[in-house]
C-alpha beads as a LAMMPS data file, in Angstrom:
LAMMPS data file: protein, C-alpha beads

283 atoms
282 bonds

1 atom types
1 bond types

-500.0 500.0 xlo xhi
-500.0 500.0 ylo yhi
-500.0 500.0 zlo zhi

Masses

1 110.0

Atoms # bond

1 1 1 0.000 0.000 0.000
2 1 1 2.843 2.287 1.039
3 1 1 4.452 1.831 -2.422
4 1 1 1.478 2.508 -4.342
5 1 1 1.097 5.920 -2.129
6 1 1 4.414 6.527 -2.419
7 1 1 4.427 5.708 -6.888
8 1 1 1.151 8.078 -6.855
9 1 1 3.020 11.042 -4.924
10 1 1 5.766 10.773 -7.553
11 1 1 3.891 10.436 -10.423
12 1 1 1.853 13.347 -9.034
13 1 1 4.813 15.215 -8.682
14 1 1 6.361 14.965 -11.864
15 1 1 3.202 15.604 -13.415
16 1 1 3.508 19.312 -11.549
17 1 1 7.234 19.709 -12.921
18 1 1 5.684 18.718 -16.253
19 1 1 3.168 21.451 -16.555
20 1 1 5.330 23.789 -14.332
21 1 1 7.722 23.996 -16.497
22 1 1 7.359 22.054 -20.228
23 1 1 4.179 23.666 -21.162
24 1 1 4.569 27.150 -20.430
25 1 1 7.767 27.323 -22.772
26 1 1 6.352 25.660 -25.281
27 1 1 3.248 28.437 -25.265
28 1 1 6.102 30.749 -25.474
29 1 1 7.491 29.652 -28.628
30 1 1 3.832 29.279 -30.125
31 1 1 3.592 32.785 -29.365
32 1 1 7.314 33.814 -30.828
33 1 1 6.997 31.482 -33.695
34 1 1 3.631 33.184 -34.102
35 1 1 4.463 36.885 -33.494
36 1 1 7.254 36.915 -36.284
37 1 1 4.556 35.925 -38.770
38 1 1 2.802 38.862 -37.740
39 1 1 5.216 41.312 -37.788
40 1 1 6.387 39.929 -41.093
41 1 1 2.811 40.497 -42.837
42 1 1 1.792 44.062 -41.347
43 1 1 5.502 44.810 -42.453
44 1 1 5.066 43.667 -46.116
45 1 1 1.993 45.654 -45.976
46 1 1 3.810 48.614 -45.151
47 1 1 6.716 48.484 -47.406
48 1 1 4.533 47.175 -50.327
49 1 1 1.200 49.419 -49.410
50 1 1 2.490 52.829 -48.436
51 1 1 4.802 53.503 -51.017
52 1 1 2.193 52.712 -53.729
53 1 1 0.034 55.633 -51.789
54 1 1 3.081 57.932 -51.558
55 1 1 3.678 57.878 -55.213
56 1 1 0.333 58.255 -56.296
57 1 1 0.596 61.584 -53.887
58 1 1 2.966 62.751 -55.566
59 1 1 2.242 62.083 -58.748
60 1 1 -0.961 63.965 -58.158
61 1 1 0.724 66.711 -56.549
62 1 1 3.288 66.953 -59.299
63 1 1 0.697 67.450 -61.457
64 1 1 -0.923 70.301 -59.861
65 1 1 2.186 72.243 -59.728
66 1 1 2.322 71.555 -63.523
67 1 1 -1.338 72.697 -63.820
68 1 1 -0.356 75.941 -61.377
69 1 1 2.889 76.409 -63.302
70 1 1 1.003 76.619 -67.276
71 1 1 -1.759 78.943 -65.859
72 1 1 1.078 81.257 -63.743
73 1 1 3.125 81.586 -66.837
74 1 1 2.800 83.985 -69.626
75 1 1 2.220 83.338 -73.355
76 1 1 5.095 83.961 -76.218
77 1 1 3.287 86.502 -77.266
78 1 1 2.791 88.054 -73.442
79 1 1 6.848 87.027 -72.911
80 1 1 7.235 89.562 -76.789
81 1 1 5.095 91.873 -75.781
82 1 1 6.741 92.243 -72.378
83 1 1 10.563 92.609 -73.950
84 1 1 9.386 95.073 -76.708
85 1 1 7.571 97.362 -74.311
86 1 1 10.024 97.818 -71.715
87 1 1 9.134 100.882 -69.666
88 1 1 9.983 105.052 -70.435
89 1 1 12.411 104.775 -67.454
90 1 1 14.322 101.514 -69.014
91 1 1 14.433 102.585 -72.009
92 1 1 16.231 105.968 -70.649
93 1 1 18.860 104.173 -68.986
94 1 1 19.530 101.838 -71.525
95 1 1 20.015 104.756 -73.883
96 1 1 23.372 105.703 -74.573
97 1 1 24.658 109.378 -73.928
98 1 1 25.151 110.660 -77.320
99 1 1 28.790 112.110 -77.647
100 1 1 28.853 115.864 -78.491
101 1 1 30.148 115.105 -81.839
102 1 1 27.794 113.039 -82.984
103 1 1 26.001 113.087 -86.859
104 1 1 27.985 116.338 -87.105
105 1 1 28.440 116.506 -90.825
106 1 1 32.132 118.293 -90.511
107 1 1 32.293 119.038 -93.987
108 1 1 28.577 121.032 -94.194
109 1 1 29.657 122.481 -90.559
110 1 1 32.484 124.051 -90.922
111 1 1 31.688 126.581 -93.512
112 1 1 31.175 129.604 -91.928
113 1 1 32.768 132.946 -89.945
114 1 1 34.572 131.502 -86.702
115 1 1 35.740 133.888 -83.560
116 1 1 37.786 133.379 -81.437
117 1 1 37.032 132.296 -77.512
118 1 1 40.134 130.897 -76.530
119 1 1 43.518 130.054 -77.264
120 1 1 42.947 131.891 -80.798
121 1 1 43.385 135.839 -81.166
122 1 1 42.173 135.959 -85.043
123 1 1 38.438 135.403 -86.702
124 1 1 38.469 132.557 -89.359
125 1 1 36.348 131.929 -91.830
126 1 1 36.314 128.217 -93.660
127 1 1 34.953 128.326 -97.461
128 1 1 33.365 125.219 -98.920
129 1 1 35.346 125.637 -101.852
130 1 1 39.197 124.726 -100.252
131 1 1 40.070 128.016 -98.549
132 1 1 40.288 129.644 -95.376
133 1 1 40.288 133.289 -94.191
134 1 1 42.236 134.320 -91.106
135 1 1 41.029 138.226 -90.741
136 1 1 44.539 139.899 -89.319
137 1 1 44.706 143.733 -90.235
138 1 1 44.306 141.997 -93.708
139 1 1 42.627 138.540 -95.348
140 1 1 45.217 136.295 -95.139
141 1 1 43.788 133.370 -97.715
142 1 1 45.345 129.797 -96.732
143 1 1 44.316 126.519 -98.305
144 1 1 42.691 123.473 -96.325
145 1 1 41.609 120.365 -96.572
146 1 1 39.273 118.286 -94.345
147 1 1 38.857 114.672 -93.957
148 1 1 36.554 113.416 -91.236
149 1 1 38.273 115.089 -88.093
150 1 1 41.895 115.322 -90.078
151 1 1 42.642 118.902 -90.947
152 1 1 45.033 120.085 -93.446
153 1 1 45.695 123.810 -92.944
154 1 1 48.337 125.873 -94.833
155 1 1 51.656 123.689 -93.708
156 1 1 49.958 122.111 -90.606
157 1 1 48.806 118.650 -90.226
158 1 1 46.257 119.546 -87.642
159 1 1 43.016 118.183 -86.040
160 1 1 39.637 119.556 -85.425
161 1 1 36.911 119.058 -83.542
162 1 1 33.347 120.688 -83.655
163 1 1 30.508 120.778 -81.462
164 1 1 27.248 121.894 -80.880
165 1 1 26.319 123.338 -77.438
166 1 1 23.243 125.147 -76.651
167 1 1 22.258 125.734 -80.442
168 1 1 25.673 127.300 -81.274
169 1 1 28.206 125.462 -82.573
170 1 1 32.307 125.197 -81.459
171 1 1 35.278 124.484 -83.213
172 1 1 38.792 123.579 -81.968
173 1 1 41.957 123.165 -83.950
174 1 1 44.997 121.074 -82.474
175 1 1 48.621 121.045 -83.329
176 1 1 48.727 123.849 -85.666
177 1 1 51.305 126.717 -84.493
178 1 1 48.792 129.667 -85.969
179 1 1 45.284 128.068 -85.833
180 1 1 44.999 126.415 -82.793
181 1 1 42.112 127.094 -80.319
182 1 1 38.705 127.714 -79.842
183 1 1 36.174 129.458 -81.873
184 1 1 32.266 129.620 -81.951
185 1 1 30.290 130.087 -85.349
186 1 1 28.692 133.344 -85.968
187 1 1 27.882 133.113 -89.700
188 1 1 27.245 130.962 -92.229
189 1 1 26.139 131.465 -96.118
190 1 1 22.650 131.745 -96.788
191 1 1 21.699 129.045 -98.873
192 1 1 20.102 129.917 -102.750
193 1 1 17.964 127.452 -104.571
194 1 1 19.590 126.896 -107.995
195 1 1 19.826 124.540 -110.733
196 1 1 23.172 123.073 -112.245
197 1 1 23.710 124.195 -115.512
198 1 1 25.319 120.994 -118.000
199 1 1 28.775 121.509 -118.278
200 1 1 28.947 121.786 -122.267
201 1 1 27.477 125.281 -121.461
202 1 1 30.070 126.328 -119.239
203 1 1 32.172 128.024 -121.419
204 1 1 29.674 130.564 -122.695
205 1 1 28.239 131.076 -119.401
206 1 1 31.237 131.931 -117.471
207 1 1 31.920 134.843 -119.600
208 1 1 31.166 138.176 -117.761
209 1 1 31.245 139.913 -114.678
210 1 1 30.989 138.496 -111.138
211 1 1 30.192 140.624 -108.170
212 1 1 31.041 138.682 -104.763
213 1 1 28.687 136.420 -102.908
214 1 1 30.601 134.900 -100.026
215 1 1 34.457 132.946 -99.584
216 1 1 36.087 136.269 -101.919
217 1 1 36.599 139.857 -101.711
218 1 1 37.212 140.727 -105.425
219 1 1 35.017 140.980 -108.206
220 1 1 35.969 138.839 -111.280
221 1 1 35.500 138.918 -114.927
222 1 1 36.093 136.529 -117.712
223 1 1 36.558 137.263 -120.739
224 1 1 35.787 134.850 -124.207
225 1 1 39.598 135.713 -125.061
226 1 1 41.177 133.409 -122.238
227 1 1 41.810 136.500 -119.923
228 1 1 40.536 136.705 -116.273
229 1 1 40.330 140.156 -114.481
230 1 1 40.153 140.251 -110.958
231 1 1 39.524 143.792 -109.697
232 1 1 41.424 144.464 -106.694
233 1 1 42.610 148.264 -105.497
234 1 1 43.788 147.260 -109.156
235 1 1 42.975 145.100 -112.025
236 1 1 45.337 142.120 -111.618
237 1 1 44.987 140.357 -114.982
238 1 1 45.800 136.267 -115.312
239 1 1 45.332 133.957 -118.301
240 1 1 42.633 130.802 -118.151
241 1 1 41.622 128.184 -120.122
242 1 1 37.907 126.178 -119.089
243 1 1 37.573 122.710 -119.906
244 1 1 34.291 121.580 -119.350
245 1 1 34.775 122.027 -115.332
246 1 1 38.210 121.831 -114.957
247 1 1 39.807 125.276 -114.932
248 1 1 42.933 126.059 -114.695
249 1 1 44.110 129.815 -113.343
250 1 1 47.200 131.476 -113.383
251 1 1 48.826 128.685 -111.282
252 1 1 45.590 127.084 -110.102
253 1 1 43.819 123.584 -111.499
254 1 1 40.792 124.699 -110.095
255 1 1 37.158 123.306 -110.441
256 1 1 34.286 125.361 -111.231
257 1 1 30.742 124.373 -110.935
258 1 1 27.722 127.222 -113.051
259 1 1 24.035 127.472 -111.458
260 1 1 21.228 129.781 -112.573
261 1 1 18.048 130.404 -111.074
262 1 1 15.229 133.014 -112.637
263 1 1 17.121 136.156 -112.198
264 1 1 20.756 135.137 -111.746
265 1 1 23.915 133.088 -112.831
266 1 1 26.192 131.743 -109.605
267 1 1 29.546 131.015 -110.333
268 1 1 31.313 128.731 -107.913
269 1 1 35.303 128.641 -107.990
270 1 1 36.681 125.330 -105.820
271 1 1 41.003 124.932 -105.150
272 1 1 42.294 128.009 -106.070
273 1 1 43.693 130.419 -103.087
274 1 1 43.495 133.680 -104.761
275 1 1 40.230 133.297 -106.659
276 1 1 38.330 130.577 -104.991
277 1 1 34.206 131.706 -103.715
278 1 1 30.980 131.852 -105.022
279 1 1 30.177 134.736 -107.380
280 1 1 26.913 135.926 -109.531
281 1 1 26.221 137.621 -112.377
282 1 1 22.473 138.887 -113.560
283 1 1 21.013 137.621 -116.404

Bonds

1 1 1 2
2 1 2 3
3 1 3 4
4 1 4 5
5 1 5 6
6 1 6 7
7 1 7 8
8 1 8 9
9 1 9 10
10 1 10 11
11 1 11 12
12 1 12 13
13 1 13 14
14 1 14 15
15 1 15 16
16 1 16 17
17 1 17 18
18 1 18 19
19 1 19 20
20 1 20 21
21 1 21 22
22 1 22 23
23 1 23 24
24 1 24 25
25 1 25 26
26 1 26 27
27 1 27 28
28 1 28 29
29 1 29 30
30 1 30 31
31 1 31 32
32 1 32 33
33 1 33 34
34 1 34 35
35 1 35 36
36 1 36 37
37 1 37 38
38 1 38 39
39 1 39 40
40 1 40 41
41 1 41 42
42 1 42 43
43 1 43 44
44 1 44 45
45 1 45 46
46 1 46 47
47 1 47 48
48 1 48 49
49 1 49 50
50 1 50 51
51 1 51 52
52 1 52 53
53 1 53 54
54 1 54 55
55 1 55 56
56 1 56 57
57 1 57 58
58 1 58 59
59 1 59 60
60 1 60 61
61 1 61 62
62 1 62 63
63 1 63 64
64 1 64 65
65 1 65 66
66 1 66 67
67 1 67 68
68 1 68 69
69 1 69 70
70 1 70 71
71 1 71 72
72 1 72 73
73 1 73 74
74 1 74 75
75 1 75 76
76 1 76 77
77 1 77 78
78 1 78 79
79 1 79 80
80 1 80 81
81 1 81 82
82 1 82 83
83 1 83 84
84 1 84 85
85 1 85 86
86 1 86 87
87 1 87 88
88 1 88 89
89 1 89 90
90 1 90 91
91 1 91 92
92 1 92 93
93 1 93 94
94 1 94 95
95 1 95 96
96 1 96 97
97 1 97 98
98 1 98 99
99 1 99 100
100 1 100 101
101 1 101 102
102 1 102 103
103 1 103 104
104 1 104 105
105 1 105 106
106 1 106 107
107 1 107 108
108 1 108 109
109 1 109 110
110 1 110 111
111 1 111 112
112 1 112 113
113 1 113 114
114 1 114 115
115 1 115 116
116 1 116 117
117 1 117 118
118 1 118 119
119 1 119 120
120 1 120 121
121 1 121 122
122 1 122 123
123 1 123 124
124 1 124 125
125 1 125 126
126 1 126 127
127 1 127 128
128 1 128 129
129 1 129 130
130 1 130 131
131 1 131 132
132 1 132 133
133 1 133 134
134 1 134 135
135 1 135 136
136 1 136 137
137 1 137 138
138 1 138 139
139 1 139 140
140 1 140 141
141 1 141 142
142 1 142 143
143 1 143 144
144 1 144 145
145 1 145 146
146 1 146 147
147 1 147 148
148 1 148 149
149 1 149 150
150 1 150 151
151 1 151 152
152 1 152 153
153 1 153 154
154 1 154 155
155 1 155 156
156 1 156 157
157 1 157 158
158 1 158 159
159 1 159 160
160 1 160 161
161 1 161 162
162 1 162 163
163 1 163 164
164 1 164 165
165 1 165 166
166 1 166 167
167 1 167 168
168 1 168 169
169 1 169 170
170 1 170 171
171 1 171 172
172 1 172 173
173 1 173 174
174 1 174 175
175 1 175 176
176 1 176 177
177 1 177 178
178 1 178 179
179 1 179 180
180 1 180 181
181 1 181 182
182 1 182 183
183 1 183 184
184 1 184 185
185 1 185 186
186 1 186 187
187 1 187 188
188 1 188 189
189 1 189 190
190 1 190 191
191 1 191 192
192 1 192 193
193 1 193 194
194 1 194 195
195 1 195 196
196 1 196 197
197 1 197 198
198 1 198 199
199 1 199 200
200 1 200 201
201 1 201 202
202 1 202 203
203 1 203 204
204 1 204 205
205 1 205 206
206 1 206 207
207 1 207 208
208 1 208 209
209 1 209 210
210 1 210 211
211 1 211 212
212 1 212 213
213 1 213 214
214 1 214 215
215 1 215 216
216 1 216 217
217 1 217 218
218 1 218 219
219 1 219 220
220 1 220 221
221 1 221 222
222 1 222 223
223 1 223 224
224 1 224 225
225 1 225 226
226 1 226 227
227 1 227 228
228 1 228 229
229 1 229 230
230 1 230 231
231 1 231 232
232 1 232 233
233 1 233 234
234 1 234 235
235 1 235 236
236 1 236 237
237 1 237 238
238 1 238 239
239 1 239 240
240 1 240 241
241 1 241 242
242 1 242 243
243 1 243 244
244 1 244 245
245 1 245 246
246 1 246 247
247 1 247 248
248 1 248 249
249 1 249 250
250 1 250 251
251 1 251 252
252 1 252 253
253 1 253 254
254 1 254 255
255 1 255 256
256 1 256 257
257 1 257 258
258 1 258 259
259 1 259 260
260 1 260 261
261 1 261 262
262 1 262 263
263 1 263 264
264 1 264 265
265 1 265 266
266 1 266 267
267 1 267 268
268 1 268 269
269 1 269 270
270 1 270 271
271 1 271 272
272 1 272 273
273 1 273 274
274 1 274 275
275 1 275 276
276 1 276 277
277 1 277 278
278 1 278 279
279 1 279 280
280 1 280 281
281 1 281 282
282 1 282 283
């Protein structure tokens, strides 16, 4: 009997240690064999899930901006309009200061009576026909020649600049020992409507006496025997010959160029120092 008791009390007691300690560990790994499962699907759905909803958000938000962007920005014809028009005040300070010597036609400009303002004691007058006046106690008549800004001047290599200021016009001569300075225009020749006469008329129509217009002092008359007569405080008499413009003057190859208009003939004498200027004669 006692070893029966004592077989049940054992058997009891391992049965104890059994559930004690078998059965809770095996629970245990149900539950971490379990949980990793678990964890392994909500994390697919995560990775797999989310990122399909993330792109699709931005996909959809990337094609707002785009939306946004087109309505924000202007046409080609807005983006034209908008660089052709540019406002009074742009335009202003994108415009260059115009030098004072700008479209100055040299040539047309510097024909005229010149005095002096400084560095210069003597008026000057430049013809349009090759010579200049310097008014000493006398006219002193000098040849020039102009190119652009280069001015030939008696002997001098020189250069000239002129100006406009105000509405009056300046003129400066550099590097020539008796024309150098400043001067300001107070004259120029009043301007005549006339018509060219051809050239094979020339030599008839030169003939005659010429009274003084502007760029001469002396009267001078041609006459059909190949004599010229310049009246001075005398009558200083040279020889000419005309070829259909060309003429050629004492010493001079000279140009000449015959207008008319209804009540006079001009005579115009270019390249000669003593007898260069425009003249007229009455018809």
């Amino acid at each position: 009997m006692r070893t029966i008791l004592s077989v049940l009390l054992t058997s009891l007691v391992w049965s104890f240690v059994i559930v004690a300690f078998f059965e809770p560990r095996e629970k245990g790994k149900e539950q971490q064999t379990v949980a990793p499962v678990a964890e392994q699907g909500s994390f697919t759905e995560e990775t797999v899930a989310a990122p399909t909803k993330k792109r699709s958000a931005k996909k959809a938000e990337k094609r707002a901006e785009k939306r946004t962007e087109q309505k924000a920005e202007p046409t080609t014809a807005t983006k034209a309009e908008q660089k052709a028009a540019p406002t009074t005040a742009t335009k202003a300070e994108q415009k260059p200061t115009a030098p004072a010597t700008e479209s100055i036609d040299y040539a047309r400009e510097i024909d005229g009576k010149w005095t002096p303002v400084e560095g210069a004691e003597y008026p000057l007058e430049f013809t349009k026909y090759g010579t200049a006046i310097q008014y000493r106690g006398y006219k002193d008549r000098i040849t020039y020649a102009l190119k652009g800004q280069k001015l030939k001047i008696q002997f001098d290599n020189a250069r000239c600049e002129i100006t406009k200021q105000g509405g009056e016009y300046y003129l400066e001569i550099y590097n020539s020992q008796e024309y150098s300075g400043k001067y300001r225009r107070t004259s120029q020749p009043r301007k005549i409507a006339m018509r060219q006469l051809d050239e094979s008329l020339y030599a008839e129509a030169i003939v005659g006496k010429w009274s003084v217009i502007n760029g001469q002092e002396y009267p001078i008359e041609f006459s059909k025997y190949g004599t010229a007569i310049q009246y001075r405080n005398y009558e200083d008499r040279v020889e000419y010959t005309l070829n259909g413009s060309n003429l050629k003057i004492q010493f001079d190859n000279a140009r000449v160029v015959i207008s008319e208009d209804a009540s006079y003939y001009y005579l115009e004498i270019y390249n000669s120092e003593d007898f260069s200027g425009r003249y007229r004669k009455s018809k």
